[in-house]
PAKE-451983 format. One record per residue: residue number from 0; residue in three letters; x, y, z of N, C-alpha, C in turn. Coordinates in Angstrom, 3 decimals. Atoms other than C-alpha are relative to their C-alpha. Layout:
PAKE-451983
MIGU  seq  type       nxx       nyy       nzz      caxx      cayy      cazz       cxx       cyy       czz
MIGU  NUM   ala         X         Y         Z         X         Y         Z         X         Y         Z
...
//
This chain:
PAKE-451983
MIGU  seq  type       nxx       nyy       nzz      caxx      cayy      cazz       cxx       cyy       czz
MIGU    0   unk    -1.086     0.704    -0.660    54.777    -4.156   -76.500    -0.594    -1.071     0.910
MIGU    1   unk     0.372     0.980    -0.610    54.339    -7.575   -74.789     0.939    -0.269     0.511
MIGU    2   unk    -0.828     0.309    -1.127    55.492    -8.626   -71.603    -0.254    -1.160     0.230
MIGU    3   unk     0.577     1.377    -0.461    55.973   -12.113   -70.930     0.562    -0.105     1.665
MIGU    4   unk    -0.059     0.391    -1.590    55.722   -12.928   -67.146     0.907    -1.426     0.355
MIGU    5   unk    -0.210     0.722     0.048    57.513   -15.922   -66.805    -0.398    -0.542     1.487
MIGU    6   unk    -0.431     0.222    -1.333    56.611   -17.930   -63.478     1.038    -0.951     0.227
MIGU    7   unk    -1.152     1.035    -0.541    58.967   -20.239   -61.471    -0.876    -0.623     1.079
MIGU    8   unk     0.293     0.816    -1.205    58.177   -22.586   -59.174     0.571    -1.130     0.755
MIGU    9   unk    -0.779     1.108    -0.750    60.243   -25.209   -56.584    -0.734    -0.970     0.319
MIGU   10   unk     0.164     1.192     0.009    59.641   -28.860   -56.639     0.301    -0.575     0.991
MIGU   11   unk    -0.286     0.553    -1.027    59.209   -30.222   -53.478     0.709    -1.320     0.767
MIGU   12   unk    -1.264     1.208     0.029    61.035   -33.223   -53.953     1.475    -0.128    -0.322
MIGU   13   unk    -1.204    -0.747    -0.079    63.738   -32.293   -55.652     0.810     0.907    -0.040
MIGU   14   unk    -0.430    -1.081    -0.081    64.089   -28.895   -54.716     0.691     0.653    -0.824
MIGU   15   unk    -0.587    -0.425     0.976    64.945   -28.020   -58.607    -1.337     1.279    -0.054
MIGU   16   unk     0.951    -1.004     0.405    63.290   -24.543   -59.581    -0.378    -0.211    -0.988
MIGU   17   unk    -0.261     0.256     1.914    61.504   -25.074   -63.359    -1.407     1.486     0.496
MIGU   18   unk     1.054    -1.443     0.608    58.952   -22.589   -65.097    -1.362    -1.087     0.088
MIGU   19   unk     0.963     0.276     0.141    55.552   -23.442   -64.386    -0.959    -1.022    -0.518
MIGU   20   unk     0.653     1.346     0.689    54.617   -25.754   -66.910     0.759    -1.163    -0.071
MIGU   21   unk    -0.772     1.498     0.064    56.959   -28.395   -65.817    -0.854    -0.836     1.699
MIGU   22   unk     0.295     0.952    -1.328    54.299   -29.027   -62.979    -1.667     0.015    -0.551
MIGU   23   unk     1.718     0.312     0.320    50.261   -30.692   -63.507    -0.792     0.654     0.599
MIGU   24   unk     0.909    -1.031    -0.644    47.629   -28.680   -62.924    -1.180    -0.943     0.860
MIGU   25   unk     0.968     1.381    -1.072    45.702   -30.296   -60.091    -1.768     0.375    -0.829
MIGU   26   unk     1.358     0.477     0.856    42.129   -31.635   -61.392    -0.990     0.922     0.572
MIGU   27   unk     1.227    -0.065    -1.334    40.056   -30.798   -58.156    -0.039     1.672    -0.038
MIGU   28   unk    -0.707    -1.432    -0.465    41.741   -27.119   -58.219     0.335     0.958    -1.137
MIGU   29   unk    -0.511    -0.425     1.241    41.813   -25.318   -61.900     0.447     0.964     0.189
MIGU   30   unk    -0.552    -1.005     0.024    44.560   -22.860   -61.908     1.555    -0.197     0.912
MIGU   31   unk    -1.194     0.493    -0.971    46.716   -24.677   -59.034     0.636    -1.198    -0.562
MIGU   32   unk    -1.207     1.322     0.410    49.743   -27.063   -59.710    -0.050    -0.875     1.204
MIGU   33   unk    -0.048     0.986    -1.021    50.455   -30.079   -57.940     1.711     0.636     0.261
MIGU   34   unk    -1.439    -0.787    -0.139    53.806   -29.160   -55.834     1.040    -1.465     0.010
MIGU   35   unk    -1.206     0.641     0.602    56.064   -32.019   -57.374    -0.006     0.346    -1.853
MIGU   36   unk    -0.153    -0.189     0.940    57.307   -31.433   -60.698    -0.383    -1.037    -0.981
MIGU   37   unk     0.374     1.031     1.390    56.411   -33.575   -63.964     0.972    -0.643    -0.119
MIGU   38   unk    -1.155     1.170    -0.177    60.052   -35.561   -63.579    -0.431    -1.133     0.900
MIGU   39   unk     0.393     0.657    -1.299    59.312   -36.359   -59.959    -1.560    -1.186     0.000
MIGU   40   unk     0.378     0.237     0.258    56.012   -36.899   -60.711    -0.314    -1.694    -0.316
MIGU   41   unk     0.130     1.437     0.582    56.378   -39.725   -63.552     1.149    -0.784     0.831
MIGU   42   unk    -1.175     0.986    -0.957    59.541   -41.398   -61.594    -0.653    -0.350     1.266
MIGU   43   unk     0.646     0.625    -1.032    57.166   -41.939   -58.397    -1.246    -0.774    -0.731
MIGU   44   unk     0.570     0.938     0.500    54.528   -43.573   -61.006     0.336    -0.626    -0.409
MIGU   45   unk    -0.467     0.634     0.716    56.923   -45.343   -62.819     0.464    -1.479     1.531
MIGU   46   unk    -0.428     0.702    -1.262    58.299   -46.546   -59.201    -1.247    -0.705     0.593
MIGU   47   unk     1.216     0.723    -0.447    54.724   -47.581   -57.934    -0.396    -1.336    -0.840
MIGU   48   unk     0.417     0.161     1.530    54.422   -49.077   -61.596     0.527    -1.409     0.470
MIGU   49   unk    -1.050     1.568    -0.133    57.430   -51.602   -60.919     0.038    -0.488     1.270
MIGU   50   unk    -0.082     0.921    -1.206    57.039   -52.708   -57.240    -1.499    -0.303    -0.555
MIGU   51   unk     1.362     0.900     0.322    53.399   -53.501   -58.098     0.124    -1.165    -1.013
MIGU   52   unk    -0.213     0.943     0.801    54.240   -55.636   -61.047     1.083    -0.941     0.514
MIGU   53   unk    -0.342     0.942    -1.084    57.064   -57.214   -58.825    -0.552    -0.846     0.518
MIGU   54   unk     0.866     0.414    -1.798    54.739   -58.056   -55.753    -1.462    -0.749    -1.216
MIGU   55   unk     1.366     0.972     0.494    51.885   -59.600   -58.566     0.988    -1.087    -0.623
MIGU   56   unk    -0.587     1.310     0.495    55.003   -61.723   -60.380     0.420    -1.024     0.539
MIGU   57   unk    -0.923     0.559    -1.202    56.451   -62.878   -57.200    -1.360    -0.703     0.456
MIGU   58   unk     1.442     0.642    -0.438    52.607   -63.783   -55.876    -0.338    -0.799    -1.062
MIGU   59   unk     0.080     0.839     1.503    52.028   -65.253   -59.575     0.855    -1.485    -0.244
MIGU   60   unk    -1.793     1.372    -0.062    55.483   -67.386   -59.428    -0.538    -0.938     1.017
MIGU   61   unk     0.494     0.947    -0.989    54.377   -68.532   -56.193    -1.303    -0.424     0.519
MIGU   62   unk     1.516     0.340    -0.224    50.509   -69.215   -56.504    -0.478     0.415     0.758
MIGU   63   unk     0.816    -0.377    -1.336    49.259   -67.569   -53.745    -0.673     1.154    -0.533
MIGU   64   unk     0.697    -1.128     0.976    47.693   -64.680   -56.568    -1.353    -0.413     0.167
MIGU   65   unk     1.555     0.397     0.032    44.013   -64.967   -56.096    -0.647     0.561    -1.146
MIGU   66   unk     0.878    -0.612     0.720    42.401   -64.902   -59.442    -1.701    -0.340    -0.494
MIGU   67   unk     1.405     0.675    -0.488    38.906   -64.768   -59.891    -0.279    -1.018    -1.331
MIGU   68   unk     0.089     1.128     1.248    37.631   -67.937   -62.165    -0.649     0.001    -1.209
MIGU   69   unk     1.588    -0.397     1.154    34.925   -66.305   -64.495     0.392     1.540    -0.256
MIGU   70   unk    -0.539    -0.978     0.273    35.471   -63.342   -66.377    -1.460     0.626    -0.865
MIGU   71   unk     0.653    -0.248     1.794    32.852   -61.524   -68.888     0.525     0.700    -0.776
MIGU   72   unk    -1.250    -0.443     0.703    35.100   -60.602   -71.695    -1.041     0.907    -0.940
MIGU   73   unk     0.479    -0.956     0.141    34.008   -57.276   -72.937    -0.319     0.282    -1.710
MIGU   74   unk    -0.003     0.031     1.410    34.074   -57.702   -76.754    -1.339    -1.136    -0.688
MIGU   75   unk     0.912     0.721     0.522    32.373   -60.929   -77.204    -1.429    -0.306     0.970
MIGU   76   unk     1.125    -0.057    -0.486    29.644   -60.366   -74.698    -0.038    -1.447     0.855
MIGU   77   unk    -0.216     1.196    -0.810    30.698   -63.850   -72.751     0.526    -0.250     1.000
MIGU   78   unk    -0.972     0.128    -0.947    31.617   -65.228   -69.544     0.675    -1.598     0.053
MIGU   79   unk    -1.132     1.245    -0.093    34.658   -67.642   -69.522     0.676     0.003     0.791
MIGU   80   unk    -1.218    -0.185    -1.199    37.180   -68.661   -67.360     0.897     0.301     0.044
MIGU   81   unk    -1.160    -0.752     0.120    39.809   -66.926   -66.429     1.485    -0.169    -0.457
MIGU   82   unk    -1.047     0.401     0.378    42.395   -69.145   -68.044    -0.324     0.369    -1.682
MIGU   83   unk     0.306    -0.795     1.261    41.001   -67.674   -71.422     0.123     1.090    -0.195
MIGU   84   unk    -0.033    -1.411    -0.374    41.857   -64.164   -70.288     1.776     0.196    -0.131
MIGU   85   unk    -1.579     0.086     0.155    45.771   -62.814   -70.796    -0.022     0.904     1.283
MIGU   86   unk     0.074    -0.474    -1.453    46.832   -61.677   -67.169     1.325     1.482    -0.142
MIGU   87   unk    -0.231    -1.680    -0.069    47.412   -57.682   -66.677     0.534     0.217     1.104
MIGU   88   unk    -1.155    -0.224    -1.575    49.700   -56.698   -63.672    -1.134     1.247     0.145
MIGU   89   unk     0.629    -0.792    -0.249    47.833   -53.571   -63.952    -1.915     0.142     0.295
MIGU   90   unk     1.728    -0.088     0.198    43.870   -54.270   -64.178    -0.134    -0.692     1.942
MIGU   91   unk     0.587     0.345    -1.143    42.094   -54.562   -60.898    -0.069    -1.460     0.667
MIGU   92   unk    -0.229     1.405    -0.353    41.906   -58.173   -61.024     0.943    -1.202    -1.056
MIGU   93   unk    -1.788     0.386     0.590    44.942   -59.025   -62.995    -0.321    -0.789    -1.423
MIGU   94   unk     0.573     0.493     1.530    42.780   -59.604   -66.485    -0.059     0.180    -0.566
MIGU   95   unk     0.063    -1.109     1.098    42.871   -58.356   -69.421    -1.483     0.258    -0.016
MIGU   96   unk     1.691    -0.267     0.265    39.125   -57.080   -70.381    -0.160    -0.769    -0.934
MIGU   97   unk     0.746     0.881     0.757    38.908   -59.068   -73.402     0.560    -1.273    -0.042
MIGU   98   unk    -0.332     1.165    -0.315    39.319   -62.837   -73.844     0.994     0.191    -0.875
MIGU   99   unk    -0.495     0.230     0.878    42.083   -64.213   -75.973     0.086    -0.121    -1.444
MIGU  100   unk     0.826    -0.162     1.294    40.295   -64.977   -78.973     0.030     1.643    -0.568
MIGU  101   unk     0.334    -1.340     0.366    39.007   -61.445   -78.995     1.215     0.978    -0.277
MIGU  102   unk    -1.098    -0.510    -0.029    42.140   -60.089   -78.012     0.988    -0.147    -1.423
MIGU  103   unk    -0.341    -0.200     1.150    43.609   -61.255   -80.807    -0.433    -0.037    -1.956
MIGU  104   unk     0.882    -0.503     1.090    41.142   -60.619   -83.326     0.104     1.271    -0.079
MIGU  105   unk     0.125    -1.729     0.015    41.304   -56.943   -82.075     1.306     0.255    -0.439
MIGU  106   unk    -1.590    -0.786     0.700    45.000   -56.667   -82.775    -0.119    -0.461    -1.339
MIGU  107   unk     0.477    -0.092     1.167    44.128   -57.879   -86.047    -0.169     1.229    -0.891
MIGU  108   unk     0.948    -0.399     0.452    41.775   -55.579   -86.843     0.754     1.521     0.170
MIGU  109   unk    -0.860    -1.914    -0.057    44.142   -52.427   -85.767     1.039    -0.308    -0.850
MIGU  110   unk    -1.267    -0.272     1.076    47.055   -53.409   -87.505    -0.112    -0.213    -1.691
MIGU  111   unk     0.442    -0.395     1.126    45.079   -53.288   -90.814    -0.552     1.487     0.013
MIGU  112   unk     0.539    -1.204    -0.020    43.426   -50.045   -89.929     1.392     0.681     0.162
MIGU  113   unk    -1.285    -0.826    -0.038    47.192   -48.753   -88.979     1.047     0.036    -1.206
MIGU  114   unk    -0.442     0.499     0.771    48.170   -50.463   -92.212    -0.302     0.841    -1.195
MIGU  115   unk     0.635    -0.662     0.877    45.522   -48.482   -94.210     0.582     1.412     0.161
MIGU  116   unk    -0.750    -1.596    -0.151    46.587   -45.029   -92.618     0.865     0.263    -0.251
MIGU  117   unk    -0.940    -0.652     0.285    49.872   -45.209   -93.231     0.391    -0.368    -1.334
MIGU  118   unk     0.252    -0.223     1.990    49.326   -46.007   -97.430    -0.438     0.658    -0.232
MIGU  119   unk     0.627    -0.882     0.547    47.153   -43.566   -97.462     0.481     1.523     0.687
//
């Protein structure tokens, strides 16, 4: 006979009870949850997500974005300037990693390999 234990646990944000695996197991801590739930969670990254991309379009719109002028673009082993780069809200300095060129050589090069997998 098997007993399943079920746990519970309350979500400190929005004080909903779920079962256990609706919360991330902290990294630093194996065995402990983080005490917001996996809703809460992605809706405070999703929220960080969109005022940051805001606050770089609004700085972008109005030039005052500081980007740096030289890039080395990670594919073709080169450094160009940063107007050869497609601009990332998310990357550290608002660049994509590879240049344009590359960039779209690489999507190329997947949507034949995604092309092949799904004929075969």
């Amino acid at each position: 006979m098997t007993t399943t234990t079920e746990e519970f646990k309350t979500c400190t944000k929005c004080k909903t009870e779920f079962l256990i695996e609706e919360f991330y197991t902290r990294a630093d801590r194996p065995g402990w949850h983080v005490p917001q739930c996996k809703y809460c969670t992605k809706a405070k990254v999703r929220e960080t997500q969109e005022t940051r991309r805001a606050r770089v379009k609004e700085q972008y719109e109005a030039g005052t974005l500081e980007v740096i002028e030289e890039k080395w673009c990670r594919i073709c082993d080169e450094v160009k300037p940063s107007s050869q780069f497609y601009m990332k809200w998310d990357s550290k300095d608002y660049l994509s990693h590879a240049c344009k060129s590359c960039h779209k050589y690489d999507c190329k090069i997947r949507a034949r390999i995604k092309k092949k997998k799904a004929n075969a």
